[in-house]
Backbone of each chain as ProteinMPNN parsed JSONL, in Angstrom:
{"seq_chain_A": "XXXXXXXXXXXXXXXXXXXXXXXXXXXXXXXXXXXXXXXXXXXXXXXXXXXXXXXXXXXXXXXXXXXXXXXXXXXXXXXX", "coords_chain_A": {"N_chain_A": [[0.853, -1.193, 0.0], [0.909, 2.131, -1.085], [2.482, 4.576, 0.65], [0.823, 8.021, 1.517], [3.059, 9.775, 0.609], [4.572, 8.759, -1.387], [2.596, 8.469, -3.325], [2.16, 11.107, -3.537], [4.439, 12.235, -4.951], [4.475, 10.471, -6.697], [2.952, 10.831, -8.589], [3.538, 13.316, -9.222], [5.821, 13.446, -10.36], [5.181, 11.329, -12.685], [3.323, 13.548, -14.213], [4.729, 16.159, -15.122], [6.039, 19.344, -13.196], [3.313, 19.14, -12.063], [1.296, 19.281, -9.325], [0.379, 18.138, -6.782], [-1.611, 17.55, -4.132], [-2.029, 15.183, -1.856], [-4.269, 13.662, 0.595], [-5.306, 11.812, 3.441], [-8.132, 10.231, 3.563], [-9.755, 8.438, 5.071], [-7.992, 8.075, 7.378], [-6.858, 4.76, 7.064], [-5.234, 4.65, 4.88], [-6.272, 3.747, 2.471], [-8.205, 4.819, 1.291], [-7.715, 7.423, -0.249], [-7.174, 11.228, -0.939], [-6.084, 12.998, -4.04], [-5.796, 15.959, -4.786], [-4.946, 17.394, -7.448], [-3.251, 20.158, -9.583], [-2.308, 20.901, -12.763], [-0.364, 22.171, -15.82], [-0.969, 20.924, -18.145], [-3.397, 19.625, -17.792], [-4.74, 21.5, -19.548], [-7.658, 22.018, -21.399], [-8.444, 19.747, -21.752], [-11.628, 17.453, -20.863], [-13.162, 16.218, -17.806], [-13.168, 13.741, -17.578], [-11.134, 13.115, -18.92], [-8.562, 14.049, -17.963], [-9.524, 12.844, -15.187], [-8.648, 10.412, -15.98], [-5.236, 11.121, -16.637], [-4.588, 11.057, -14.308], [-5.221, 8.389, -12.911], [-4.068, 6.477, -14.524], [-1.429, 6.965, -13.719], [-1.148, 4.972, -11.776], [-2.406, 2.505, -12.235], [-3.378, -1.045, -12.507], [-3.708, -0.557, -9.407], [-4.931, 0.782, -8.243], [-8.246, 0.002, -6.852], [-6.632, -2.319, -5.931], [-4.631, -2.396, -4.158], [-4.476, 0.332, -3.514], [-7.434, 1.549, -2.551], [-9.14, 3.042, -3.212], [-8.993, 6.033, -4.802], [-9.892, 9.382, -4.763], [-10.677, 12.278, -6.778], [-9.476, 15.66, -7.491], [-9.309, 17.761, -10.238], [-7.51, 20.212, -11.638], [-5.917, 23.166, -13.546], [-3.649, 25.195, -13.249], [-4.352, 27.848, -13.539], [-6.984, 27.719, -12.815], [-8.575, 26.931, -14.166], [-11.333, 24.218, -15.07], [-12.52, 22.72, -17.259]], "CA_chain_A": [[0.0, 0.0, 0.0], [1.338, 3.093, -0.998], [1.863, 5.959, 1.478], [0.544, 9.517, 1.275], [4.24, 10.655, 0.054], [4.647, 7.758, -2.51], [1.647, 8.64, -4.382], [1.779, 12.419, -3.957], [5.762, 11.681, -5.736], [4.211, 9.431, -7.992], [2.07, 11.912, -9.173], [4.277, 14.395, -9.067], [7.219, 12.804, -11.588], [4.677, 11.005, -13.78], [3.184, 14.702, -14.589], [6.277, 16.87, -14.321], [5.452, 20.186, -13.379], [2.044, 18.951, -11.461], [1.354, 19.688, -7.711], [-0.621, 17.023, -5.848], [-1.635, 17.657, -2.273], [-2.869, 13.868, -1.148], [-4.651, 13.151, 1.972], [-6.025, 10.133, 3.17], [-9.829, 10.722, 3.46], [-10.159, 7.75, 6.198], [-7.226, 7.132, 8.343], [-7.066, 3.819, 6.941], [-4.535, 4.872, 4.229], [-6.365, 3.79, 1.778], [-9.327, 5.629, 0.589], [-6.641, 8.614, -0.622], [-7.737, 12.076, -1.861], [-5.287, 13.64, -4.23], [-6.356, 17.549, -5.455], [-3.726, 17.668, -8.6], [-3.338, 20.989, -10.269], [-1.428, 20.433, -13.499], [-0.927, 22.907, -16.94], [-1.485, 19.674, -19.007], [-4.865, 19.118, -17.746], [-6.112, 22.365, -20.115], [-8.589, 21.453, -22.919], [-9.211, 18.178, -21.68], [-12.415, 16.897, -19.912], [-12.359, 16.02, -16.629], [-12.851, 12.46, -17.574], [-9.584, 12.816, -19.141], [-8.123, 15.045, -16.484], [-9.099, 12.144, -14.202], [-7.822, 9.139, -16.305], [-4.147, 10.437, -16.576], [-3.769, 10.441, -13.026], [-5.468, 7.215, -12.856], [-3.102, 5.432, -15.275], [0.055, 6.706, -12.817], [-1.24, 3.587, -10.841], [-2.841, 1.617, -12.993], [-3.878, -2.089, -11.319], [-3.133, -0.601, -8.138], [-6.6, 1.725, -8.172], [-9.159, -1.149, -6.462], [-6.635, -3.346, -5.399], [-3.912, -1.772, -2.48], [-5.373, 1.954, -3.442], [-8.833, 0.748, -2.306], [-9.972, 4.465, -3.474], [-8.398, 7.378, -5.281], [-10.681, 10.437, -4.825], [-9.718, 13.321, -7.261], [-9.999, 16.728, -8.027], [-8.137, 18.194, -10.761], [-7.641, 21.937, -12.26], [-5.628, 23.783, -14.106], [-2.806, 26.621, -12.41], [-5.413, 29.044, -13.393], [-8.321, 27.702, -12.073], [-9.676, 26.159, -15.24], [-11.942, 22.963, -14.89], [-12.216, 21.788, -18.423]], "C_chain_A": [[0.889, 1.243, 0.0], [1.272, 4.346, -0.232], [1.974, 7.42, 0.791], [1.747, 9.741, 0.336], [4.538, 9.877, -1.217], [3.659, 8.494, -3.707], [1.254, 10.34, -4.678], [3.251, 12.461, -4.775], [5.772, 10.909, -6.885], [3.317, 10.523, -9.153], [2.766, 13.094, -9.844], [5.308, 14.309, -10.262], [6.236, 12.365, -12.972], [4.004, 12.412, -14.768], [4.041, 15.833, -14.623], [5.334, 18.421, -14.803], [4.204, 20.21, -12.487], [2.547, 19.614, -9.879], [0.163, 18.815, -7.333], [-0.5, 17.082, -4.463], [-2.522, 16.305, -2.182], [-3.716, 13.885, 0.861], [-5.458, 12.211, 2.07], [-7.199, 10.336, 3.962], [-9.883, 9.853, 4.888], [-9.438, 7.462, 7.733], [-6.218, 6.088, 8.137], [-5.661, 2.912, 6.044], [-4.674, 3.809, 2.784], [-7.753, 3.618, 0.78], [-8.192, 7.04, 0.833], [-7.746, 9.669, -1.199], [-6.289, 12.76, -2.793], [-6.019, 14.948, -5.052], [-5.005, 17.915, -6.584], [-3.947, 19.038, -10.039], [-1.738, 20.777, -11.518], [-1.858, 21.101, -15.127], [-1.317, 21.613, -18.099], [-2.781, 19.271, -18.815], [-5.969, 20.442, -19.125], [-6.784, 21.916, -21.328], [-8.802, 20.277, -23.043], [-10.219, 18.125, -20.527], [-11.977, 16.446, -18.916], [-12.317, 14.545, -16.699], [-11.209, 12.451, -18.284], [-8.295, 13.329, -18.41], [-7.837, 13.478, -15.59], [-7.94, 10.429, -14.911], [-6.354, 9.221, -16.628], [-3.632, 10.487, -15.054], [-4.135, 9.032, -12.457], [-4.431, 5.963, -13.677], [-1.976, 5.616, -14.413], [-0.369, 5.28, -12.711], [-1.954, 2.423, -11.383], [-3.722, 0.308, -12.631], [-4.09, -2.006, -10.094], [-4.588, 0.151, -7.721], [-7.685, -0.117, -7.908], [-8.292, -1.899, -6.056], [-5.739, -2.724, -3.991], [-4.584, -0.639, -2.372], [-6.377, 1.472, -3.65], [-9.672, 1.524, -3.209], [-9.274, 5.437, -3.512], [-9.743, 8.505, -5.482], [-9.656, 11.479, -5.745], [-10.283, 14.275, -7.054], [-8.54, 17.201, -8.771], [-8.481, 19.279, -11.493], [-6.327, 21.951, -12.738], [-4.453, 24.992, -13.019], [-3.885, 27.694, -12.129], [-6.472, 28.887, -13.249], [-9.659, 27.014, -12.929], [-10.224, 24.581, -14.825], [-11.547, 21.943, -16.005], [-11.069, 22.626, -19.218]], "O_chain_A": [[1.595, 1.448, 0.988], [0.316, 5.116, -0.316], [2.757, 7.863, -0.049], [1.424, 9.912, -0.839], [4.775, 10.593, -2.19], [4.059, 8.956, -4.776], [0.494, 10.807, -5.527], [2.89, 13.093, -5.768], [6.631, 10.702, -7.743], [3.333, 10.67, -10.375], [2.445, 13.639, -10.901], [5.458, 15.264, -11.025], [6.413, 12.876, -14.078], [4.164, 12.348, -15.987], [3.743, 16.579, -13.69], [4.589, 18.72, -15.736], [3.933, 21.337, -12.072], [3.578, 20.143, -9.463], [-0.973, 19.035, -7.754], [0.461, 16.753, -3.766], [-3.721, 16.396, -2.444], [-3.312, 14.184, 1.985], [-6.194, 11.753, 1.196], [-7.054, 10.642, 5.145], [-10.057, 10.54, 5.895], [-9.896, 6.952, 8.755], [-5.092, 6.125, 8.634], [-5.196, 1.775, 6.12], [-3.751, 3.26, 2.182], [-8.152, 2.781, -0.029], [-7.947, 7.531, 1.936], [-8.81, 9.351, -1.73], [-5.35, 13.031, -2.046], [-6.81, 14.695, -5.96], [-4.183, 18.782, -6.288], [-4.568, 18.9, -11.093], [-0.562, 20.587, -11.209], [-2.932, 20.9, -15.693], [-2.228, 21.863, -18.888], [-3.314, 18.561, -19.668], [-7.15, 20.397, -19.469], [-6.119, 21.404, -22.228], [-9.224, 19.69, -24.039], [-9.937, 18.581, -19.419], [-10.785, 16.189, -18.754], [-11.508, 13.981, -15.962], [-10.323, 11.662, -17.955], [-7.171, 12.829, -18.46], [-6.746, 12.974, -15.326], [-7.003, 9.771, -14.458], [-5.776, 8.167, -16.895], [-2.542, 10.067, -14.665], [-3.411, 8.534, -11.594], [-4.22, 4.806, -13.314], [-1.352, 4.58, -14.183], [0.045, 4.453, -13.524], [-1.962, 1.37, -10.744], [-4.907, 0.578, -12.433], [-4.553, -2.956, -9.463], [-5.155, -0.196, -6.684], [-7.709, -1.072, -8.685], [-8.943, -2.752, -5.453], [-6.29, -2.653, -2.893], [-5.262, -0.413, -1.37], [-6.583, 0.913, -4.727], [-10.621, 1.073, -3.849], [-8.819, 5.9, -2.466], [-10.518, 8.322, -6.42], [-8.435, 11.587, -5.639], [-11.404, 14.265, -6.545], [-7.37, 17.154, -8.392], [-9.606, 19.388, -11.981], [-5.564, 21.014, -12.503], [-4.927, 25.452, -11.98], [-4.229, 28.231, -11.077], [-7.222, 29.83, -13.499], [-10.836, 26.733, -12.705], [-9.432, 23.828, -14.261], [-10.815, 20.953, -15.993], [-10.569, 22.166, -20.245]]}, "seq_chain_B": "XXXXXXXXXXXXXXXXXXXXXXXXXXXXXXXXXXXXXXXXXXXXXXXXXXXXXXXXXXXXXXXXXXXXXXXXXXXXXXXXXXXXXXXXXXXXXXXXXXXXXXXXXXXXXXXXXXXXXXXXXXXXXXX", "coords_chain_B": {"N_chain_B": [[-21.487, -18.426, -18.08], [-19.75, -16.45, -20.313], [-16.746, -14.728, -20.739], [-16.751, -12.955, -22.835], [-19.931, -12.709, -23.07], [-20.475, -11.393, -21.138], [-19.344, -9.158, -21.674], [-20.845, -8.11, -23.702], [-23.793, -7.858, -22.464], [-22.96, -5.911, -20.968], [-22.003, -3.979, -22.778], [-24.812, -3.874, -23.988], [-26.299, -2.336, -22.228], [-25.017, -0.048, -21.82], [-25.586, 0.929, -24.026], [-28.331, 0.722, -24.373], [-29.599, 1.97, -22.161], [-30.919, 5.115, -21.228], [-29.486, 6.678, -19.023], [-27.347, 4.844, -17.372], [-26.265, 3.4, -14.912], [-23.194, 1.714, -13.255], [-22.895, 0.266, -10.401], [-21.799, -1.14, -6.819], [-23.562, -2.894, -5.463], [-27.104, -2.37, -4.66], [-29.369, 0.005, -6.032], [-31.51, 0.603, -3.745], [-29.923, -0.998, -1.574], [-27.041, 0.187, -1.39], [-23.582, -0.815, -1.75], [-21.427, 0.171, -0.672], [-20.029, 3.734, -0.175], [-19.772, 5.532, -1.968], [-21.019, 4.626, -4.048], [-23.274, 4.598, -2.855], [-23.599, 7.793, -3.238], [-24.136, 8.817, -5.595], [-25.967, 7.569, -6.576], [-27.581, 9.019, -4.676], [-27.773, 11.666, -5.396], [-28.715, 11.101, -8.019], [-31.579, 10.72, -7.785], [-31.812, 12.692, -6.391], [-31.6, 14.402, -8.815], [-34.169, 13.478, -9.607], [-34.339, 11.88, -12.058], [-34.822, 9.316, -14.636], [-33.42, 6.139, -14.132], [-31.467, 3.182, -15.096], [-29.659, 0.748, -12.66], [-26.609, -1.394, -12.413], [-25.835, -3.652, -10.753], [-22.46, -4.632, -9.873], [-20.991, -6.416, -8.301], [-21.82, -9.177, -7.564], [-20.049, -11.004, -9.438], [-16.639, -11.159, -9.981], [-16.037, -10.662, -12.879], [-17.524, -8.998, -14.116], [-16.666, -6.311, -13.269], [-14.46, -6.251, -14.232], [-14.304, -6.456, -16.862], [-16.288, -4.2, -17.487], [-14.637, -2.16, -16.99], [-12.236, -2.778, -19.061], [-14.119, -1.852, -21.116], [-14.553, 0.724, -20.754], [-12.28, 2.145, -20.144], [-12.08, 3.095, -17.249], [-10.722, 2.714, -13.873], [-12.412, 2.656, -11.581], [-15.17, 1.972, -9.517], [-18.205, 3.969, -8.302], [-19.616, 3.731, -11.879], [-20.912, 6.109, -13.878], [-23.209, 6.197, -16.627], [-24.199, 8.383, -19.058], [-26.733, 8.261, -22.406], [-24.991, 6.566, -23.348], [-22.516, 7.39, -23.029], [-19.682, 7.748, -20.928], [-19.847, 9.528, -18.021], [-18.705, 10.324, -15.723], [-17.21, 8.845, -12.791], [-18.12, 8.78, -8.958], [-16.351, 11.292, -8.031], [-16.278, 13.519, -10.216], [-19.489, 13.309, -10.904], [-20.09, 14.397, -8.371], [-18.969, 16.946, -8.749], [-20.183, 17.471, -11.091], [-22.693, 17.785, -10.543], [-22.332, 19.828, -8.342], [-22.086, 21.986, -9.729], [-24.044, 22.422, -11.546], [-24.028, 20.851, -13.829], [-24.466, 18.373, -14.205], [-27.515, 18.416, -14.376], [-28.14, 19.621, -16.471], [-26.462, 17.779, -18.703], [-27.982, 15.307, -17.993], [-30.434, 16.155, -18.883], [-32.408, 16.997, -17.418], [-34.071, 19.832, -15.359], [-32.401, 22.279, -13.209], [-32.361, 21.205, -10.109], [-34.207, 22.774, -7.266], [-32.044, 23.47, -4.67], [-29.756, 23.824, -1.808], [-27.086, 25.811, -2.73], [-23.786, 24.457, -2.93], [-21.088, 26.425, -1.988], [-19.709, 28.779, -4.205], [-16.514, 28.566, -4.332], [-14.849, 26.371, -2.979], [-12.283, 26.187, 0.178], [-10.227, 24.053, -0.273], [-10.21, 20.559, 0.695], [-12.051, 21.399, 2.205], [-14.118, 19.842, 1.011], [-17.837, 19.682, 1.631], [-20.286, 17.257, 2.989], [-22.893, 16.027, 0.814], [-26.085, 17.957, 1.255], [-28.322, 16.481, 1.344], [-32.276, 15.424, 1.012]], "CA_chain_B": [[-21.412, -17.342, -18.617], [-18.205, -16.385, -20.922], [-16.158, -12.892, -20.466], [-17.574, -11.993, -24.299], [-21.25, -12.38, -22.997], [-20.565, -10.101, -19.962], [-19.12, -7.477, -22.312], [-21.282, -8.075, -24.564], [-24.534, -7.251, -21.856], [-22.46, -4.213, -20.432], [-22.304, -3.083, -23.971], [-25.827, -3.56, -24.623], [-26.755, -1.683, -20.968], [-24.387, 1.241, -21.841], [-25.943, 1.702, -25.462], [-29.767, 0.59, -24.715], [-30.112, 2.795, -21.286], [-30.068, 6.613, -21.321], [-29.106, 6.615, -17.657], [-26.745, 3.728, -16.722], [-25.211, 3.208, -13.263], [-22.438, 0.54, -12.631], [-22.57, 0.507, -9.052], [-21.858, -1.85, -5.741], [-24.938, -3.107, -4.744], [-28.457, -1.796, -5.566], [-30.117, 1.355, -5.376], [-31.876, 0.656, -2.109], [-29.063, -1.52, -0.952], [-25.615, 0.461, -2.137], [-22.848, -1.549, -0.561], [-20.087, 1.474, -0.877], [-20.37, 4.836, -0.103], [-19.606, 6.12, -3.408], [-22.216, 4.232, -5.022], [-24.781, 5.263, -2.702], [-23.639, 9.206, -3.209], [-23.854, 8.739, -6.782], [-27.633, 6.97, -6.398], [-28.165, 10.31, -3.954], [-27.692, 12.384, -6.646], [-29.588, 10.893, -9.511], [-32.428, 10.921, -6.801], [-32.93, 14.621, -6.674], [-32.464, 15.437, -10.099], [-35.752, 12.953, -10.312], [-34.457, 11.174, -13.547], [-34.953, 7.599, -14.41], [-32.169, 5.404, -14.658], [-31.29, 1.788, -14.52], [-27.939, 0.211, -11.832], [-26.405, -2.847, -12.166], [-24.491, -4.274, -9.635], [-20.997, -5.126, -10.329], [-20.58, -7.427, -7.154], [-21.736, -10.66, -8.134], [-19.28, -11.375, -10.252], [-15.267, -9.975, -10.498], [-15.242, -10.278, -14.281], [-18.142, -7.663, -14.773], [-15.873, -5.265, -13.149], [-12.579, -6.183, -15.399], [-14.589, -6.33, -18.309], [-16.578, -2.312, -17.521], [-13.234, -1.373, -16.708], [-11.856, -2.732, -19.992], [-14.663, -1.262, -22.043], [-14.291, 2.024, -20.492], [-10.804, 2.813, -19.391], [-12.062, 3.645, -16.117], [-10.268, 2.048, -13.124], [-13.153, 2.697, -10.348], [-16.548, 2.144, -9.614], [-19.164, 3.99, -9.642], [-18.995, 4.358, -13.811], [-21.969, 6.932, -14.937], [-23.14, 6.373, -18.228], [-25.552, 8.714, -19.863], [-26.716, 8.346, -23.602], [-24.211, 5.748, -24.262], [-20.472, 8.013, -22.684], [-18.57, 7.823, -19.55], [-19.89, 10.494, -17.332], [-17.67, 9.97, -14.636], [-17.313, 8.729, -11.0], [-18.184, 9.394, -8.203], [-16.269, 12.938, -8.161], [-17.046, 13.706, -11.394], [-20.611, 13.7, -10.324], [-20.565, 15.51, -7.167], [-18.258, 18.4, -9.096], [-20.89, 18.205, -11.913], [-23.586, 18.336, -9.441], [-22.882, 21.311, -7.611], [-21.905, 23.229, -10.601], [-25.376, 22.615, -12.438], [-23.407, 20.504, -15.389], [-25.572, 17.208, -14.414], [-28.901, 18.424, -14.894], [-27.556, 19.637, -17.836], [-26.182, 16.309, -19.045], [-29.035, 14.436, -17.698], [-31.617, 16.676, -19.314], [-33.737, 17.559, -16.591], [-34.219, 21.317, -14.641], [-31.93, 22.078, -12.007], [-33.31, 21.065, -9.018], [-33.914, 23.828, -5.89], [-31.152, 23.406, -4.095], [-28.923, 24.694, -1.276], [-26.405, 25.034, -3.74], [-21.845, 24.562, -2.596], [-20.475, 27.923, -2.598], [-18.266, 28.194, -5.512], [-15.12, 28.711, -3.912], [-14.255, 26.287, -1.233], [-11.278, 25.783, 0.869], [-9.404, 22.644, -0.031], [-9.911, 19.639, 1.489], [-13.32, 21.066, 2.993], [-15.666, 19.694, 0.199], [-18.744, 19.531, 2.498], [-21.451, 16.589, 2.215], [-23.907, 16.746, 0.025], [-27.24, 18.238, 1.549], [-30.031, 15.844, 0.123], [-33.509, 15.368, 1.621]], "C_chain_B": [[-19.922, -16.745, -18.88], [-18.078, -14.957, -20.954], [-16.851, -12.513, -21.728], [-19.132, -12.175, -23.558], [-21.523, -11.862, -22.016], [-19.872, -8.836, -20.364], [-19.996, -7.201, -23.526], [-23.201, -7.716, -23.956], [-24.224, -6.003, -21.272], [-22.547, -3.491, -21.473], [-23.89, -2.628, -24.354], [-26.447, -2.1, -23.263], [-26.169, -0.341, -21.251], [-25.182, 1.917, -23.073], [-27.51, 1.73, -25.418], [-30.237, 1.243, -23.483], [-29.397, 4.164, -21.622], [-28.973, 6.713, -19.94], [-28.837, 5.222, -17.05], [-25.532, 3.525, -15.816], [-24.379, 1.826, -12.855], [-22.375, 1.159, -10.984], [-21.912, -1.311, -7.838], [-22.986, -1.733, -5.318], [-25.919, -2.731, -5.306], [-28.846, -0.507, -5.28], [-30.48, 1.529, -4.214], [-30.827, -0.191, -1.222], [-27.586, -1.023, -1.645], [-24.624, -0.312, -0.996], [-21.319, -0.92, -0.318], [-20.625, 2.895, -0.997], [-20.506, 5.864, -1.195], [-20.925, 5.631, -4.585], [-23.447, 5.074, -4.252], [-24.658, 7.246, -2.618], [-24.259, 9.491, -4.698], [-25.81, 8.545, -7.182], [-27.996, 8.405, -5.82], [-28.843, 11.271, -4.928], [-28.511, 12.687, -7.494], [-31.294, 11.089, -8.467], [-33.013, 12.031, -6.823], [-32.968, 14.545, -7.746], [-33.508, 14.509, -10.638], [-35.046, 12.255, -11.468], [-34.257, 9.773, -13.382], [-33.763, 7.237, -14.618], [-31.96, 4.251, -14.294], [-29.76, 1.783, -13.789], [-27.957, -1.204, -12.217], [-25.465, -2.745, -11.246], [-23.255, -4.983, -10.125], [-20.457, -6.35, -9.568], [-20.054, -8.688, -7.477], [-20.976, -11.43, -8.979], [-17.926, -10.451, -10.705], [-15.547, -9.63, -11.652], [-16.187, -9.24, -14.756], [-17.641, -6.294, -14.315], [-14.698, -5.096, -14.254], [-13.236, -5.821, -16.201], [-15.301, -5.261, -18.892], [-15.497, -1.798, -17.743], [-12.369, -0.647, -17.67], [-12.342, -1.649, -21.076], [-14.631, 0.206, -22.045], [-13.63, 2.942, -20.187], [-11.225, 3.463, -18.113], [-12.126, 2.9, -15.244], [-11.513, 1.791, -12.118], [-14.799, 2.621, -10.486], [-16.889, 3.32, -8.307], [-18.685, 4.456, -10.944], [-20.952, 4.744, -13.76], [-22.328, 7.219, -16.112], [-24.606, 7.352, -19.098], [-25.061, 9.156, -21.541], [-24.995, 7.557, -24.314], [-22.355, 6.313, -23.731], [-20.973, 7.843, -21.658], [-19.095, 9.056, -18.846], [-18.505, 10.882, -16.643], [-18.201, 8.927, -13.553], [-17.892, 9.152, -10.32], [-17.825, 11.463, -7.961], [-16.417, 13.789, -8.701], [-18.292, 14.199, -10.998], [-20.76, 14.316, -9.657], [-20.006, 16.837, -7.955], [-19.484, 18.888, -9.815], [-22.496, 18.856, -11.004], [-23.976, 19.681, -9.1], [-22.608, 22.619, -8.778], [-23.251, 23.441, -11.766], [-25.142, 21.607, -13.57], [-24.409, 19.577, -15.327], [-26.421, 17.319, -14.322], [-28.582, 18.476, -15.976], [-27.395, 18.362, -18.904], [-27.354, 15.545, -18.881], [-30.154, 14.903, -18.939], [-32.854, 16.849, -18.507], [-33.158, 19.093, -16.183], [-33.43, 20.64, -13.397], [-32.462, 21.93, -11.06], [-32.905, 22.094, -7.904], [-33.524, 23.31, -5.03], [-30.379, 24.013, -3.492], [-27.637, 24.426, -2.073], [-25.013, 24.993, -2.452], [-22.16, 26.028, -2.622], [-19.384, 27.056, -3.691], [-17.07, 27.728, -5.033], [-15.123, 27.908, -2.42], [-13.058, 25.805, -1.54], [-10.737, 24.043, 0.248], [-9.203, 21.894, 0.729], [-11.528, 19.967, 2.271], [-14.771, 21.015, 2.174], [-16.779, 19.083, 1.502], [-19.818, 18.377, 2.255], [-22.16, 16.93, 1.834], [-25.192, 16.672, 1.277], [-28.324, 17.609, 0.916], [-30.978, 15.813, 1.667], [-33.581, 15.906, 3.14]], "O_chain_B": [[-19.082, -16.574, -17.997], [-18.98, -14.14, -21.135], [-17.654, -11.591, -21.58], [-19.528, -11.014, -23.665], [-22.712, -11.715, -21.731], [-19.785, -7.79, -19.721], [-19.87, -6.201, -24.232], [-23.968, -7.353, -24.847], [-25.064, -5.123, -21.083], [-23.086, -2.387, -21.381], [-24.236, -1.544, -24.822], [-26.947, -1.044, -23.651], [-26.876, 0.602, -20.897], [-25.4, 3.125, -23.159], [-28.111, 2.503, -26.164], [-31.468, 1.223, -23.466], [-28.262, 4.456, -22.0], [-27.752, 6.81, -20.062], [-29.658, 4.547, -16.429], [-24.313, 3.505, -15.984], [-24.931, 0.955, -12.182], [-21.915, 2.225, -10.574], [-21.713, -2.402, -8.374], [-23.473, -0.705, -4.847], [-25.859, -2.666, -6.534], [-28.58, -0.003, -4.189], [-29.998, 2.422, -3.518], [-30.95, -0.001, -0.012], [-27.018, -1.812, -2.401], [-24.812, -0.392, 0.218], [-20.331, -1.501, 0.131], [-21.52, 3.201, -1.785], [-21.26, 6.837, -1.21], [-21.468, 6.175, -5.546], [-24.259, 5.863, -4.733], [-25.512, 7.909, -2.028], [-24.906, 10.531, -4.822], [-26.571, 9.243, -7.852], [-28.774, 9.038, -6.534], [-30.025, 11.537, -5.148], [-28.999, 13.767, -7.829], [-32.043, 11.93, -8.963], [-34.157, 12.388, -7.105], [-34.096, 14.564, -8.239], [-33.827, 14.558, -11.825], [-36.09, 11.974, -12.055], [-33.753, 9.155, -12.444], [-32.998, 7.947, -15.27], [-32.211, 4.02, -13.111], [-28.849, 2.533, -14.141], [-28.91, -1.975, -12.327], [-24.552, -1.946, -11.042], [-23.348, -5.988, -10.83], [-19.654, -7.15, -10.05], [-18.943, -9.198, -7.626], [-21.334, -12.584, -9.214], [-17.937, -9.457, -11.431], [-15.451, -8.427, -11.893], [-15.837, -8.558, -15.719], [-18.065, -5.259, -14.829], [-14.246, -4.128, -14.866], [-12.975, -4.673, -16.561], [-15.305, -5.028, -20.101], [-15.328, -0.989, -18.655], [-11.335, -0.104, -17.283], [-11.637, -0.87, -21.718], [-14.671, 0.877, -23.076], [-13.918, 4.12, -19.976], [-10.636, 4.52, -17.886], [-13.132, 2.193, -15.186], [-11.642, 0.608, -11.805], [-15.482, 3.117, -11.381], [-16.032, 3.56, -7.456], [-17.762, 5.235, -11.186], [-21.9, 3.966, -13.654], [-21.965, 8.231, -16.712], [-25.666, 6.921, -19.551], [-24.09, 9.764, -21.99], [-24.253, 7.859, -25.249], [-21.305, 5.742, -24.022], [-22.153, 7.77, -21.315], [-18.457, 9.973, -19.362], [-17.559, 11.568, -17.028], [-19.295, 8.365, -13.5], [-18.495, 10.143, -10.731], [-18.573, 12.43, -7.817], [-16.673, 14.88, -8.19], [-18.38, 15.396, -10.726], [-21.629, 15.151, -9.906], [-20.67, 17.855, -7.758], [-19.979, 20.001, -9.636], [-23.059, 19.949, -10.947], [-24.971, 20.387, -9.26], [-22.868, 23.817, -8.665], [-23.381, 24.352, -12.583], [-26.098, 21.479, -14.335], [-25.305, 19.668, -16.166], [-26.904, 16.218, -14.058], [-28.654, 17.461, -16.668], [-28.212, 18.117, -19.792], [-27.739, 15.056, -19.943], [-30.612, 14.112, -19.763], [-34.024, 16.837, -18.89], [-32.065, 19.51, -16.565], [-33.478, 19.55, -12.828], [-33.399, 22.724, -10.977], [-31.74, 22.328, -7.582], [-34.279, 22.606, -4.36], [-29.91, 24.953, -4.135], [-27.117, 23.315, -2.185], [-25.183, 25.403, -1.303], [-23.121, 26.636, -3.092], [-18.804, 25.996, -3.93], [-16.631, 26.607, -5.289], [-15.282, 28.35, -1.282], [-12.619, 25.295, -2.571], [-11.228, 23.013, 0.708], [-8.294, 22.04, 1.546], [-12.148, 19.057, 2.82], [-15.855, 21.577, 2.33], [-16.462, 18.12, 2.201], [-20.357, 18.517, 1.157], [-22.534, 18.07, 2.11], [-25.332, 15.72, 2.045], [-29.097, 18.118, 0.104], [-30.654, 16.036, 2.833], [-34.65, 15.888, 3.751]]}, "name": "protein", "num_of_chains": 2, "seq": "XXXXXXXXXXXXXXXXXXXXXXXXXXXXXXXXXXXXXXXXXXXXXXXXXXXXXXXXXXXXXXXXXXXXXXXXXXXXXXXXXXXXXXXXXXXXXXXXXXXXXXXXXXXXXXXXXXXXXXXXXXXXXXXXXXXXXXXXXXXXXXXXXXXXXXXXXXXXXXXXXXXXXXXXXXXXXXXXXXXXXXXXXXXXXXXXXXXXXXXXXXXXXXX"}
C-alpha cells in the first residue's frame, strides 16, 4: 500500500510540473484524496483530467489503493 | 457465462439505457459509499435510470473497466459516454453541469459555494 508521500511523488514525476496535495480521506490509508493541479490538464475533460492520473497507478486503483478520490484543475483555475 | 457475454450485456446496458449506473450493490441496498452518493444524486435530479451491480461477479468489473478505461466504480453512463465517478458527479452536481447532461431542470437546491477551501468539500445536503 502506498503511502501519502509515494503517491503524492508518484504523481508528481509522472506529470512533471504537477502539484498534488494527497490526503487520506479515512485514516485507513487507503481511501486517498489527491487535489492535482497540473498545466497539461487544459482542454481536456475532466474524464480525461481524471484518467491520466489514474493510469500513474494503474492495477493498483481497487486493489492496495482501495480508493483514489480526485480533483483536478488547471494553475489558473480552469476545470475543463 | 463467458467474459464476451458479460461485455457483450455491459455493452448492450451502456448503449440501450439513457441513464446507466455501474454501481456496488443496488439502489436501495448500495454496498459502498460512493455508489450510494452517486444513487443520492440521480435521486434529486428525479431522472430515471437503470444500476447494475458489479458485485456478483469480479469479471463484470474487469470487463466495464476494460470497455471504459475507467479504473473505479461507480462508472456513470448517460446516452451511451462515460460520465464519470463518483467525483465527477458531485463536481458536476454542484456546478449545475448534471442536470444539464441528464436533461432535466436544475433542481432547488442549497447550492456549494463556488469557492471552497481545499480539502473542505462539504457533504452533500439531500432530503
Amino acid at each position: 500500500m502506498p503511502s501519502i508521500d509515494e503517491v503524492k511523488e508518484r504523481i508528481e514525476t509522472a506529470l512533471p510540473g504537477s502539484r498534488a496535495d494527497v490526503s487520506d480521506l479515512t485514516g485507513g490509508g487507503d481511501h486517498l484524496r489527491a487535489e492535482v493541479t497540473y498545466d497539461g490538464f487544459a482542454g481536456l475533460s475532466r474524464i480525461q483530467q481524471h484518467k491520466l492520473v489514474y493510469d500513474v497507478f494503474g492495477d493498483e486503483i481497487g486493489g492496495p489503493i482501495h480508493a483514489l478520490s480526485l480533483k483536478t484543475s488547471t494553475p489558473d483555475g480552469d476545470h475543463r | 457465462m463467458t467474459n464476451e457475454e458479460i461485455r457483450d450485456q455491459l455493452q448492450q446496458a451502456i448503449k440501450g439505457e439513457r441513464v446507466m449506473l455501474f454501481m456496488k450493490g443496488t439502489p436501495d441496498e448500495p454496498r459502498c459509499g460512493f455508489s450510494a452518493r452517486v444513487i443520492s444524486m440521480l435521486d434529486v435530479m428525479g431522472t430515471e435510470y437503470s444500476a447494475l451491480d458489479i458485485l456478483p461477479d469480479p469479471r463484470i468489473r474487469q470487463e466495464l473497466s476494460e470497455l471504459s478505461g475507467w479504473p473505479t466504480i461507480p462508472q456513470l453512463f448517460v446516452n451511451g459516454e462515460l460520465v464519470g465517478g463518483c467525483d465527477i458527479v458531485t463536481e458536476m452536481f454542484e456546478t449545475g453541469e448534471l442536470a444539464d447532461t441528464l436533461g432535466v431542470p436544475q433542481p432547488e437546491l442549497e447550492q456549494a459555494p463556488a469557492a471552497q477551501a481545499p480539502g473542505q468539500s462539504p457533504p452533500l445536503q439531500i432530503g
